[in-house]
C-alpha positions as CSV (number, residue, x, y, z in Angstrom):
1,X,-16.6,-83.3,50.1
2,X,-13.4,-84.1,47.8
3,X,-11.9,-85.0,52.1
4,X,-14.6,-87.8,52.1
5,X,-13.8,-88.8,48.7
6,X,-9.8,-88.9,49.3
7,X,-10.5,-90.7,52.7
8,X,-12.9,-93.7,50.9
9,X,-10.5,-94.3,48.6
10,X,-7.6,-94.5,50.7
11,X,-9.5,-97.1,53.2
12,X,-10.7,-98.7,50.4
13,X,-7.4,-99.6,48.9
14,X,-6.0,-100.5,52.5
15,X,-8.4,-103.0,53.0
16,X,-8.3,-104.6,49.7
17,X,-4.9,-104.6,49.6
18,X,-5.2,-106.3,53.1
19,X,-7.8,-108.5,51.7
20,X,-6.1,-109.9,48.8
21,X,-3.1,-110.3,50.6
22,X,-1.3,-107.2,48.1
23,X,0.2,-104.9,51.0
24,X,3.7,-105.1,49.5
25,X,2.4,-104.1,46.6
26,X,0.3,-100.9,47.9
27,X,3.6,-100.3,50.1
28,X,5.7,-99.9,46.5
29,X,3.0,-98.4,44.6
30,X,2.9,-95.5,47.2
31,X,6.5,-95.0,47.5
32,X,6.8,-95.1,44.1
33,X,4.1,-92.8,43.1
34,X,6.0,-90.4,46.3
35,X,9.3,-90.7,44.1
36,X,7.6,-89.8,40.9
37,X,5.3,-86.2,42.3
38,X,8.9,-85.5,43.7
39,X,10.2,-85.3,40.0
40,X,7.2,-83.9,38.7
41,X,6.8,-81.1,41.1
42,X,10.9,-79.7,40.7
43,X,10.6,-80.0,36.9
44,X,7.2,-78.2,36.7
45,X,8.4,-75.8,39.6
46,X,11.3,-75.1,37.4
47,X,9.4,-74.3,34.1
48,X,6.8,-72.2,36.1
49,X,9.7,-70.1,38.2
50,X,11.3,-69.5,35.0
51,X,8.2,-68.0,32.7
52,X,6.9,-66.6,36.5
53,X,10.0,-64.3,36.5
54,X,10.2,-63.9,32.3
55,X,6.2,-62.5,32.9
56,X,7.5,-60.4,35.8
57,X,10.4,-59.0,33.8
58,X,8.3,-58.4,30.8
59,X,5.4,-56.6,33.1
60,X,7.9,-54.3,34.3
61,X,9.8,-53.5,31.0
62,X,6.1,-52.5,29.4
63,X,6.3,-55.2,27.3
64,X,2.5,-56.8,28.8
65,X,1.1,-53.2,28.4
66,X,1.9,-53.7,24.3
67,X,0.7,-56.6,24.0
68,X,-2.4,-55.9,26.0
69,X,-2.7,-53.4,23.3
70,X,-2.1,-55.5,20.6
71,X,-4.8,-57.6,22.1
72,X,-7.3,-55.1,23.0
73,X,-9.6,-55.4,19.8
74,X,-10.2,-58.9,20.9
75,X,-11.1,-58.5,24.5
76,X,-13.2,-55.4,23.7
77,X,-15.2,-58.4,21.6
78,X,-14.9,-60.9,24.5
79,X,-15.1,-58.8,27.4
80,X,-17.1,-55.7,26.3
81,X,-18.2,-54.5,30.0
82,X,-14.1,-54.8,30.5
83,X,-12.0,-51.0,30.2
84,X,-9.4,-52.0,27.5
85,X,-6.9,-49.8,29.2
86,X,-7.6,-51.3,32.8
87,X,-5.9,-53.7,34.8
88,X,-8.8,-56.3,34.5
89,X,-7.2,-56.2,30.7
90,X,-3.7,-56.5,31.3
91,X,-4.2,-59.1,33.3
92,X,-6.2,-61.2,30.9
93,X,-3.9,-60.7,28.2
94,X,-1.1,-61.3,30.2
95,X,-3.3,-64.9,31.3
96,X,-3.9,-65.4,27.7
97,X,-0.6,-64.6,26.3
98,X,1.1,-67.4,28.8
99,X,-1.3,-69.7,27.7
100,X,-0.8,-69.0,24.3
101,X,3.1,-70.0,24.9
102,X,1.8,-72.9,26.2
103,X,3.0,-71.9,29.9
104,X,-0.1,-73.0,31.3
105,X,1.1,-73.0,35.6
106,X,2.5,-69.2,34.5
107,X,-0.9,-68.4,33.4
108,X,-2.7,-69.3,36.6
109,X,-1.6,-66.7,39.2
110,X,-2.2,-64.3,36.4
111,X,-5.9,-66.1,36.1
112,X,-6.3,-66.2,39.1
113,X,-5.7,-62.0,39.9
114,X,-7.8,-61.6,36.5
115,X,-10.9,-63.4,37.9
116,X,-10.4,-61.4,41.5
117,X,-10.7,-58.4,39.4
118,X,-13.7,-59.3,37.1
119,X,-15.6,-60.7,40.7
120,X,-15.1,-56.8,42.1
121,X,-16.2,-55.1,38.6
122,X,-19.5,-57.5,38.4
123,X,-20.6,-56.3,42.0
124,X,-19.4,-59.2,44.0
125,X,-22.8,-61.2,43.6
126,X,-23.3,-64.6,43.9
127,X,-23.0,-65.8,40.2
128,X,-20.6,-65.6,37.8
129,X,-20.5,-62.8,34.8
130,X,-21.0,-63.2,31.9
131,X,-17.1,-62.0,31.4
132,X,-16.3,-64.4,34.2
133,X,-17.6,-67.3,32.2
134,X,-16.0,-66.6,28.7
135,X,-13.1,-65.9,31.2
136,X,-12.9,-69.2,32.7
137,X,-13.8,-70.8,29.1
138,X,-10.8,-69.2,27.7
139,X,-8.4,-69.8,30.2
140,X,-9.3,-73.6,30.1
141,X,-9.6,-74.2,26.6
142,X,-5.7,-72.3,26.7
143,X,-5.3,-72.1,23.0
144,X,-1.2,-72.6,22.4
145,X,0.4,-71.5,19.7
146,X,3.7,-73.1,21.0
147,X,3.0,-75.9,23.2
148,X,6.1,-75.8,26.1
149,X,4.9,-78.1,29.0
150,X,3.7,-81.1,26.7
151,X,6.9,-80.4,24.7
152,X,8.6,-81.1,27.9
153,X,7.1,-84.2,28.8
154,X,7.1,-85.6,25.5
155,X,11.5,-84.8,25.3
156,X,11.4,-86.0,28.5
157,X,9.3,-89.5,27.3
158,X,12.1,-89.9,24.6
159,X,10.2,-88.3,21.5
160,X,12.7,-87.5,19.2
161,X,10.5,-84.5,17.6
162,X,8.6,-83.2,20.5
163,X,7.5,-80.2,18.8
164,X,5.7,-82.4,16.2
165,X,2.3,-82.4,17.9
166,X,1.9,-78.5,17.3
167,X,-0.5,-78.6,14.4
168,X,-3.0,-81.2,17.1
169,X,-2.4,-78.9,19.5
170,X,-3.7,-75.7,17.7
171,X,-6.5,-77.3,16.2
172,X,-8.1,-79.3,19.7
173,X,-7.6,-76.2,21.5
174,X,-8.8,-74.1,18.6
175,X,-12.1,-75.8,18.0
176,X,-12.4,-76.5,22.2
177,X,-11.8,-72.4,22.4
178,X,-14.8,-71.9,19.8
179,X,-17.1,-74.0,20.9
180,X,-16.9,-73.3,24.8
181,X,-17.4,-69.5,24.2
182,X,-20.8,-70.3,21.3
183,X,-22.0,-72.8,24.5
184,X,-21.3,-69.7,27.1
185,X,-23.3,-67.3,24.5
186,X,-26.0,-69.6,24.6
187,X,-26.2,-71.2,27.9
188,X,-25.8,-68.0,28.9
189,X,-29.0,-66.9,27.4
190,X,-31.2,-69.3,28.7
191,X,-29.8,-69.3,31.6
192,X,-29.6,-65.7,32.6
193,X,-30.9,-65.1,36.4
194,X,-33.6,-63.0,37.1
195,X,-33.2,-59.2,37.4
196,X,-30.5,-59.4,34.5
């Protein structure tokens, strides 16, 4: 579907660019905005394989395994069908750890291994868990207690305190967190498909 959707637009613009007589202007705009993804993709491809390998080093010095015992009490609350001392664990805490660093493209390879995992434990079926949902609630509302990548983009804008946004940042993602996982509970509820 999103094919069809890129494609209209695309023909779209060419013709009303050919229409309105703008084709220079299409031509800069796409060489520009070519120029600019460039930048955007080496300096986010730097940041992610920089915490990638930080996450990798820390996994194998048993650094992850602490903290997903620090944060076991909390995803025995969140993800009670989920073995604190399983993989499915560690690799949640070690999703939301990165996102609480505020390493948001670190956390999703580890998201992404941590919802492969919860899809085998809930039997493969055709819906998502209930742990799959507060899952992919938790990983999007990515609660950051230091927020690196917008701290990037703002030194990067010219803002002379880039860090200054922190307070903002814990309290959107904070109340965003909260409210997606009391929606899940309840949506969740009414929601619940048959045989469950």
């Amino acid at each position: 579907m999103m094919n069809y959707i890129w494609a209209g637009m695309l023909v779209f613009s060419f013709i009303s660019a050919a229409f309105f007589g703008n084709m220079q202007e299409m031509s800069d705009g796409i060489v520009k905005a070519a120029e600019d993804s460039i930048e955007i993709v080496l300096e986010l491809g730097g940041i992610l394989m920089l915490w990638s390998g930080v996450m990798a080093v820390a996994k194998e010095a048993g650094l992850m395994d602490k903290i997903a015992r620090l944060l076991s009490p909390v995803i025995r609350i969140v993800f009670p069908k989920v073995e604190p001392k399983s993989e499915t664990a560690s690799l949640i805490s070690m999703n939301i750890t990165a996102n609480l660093l505020g390493l948001g493209s670190a956390a999703t390879p580890l998201g992404i291994k941590a919802m492969e995992k919860l899809y085998e434990e809930g039997g493969r079926k055709r819906y998502a868990t209930d742990e799959m949902i507060r899952f992919v609630v938790i990983n999007t509302a990515a609660l950051k207690v230091i927020p690196t990548t917008i701290a990037m983009f703002r030194q990067e804008a010219g803002a002379k305190v880039p860090m200054d946004i922190l307070p903002a940042s814990l309290f959107a993602s904070g109340a965003s967190l909260l409210s997606g996982l009391l929606m899940a509970a309840v949506l969740s509820k009414i929601f619940r498909p048959k045989g469950e």
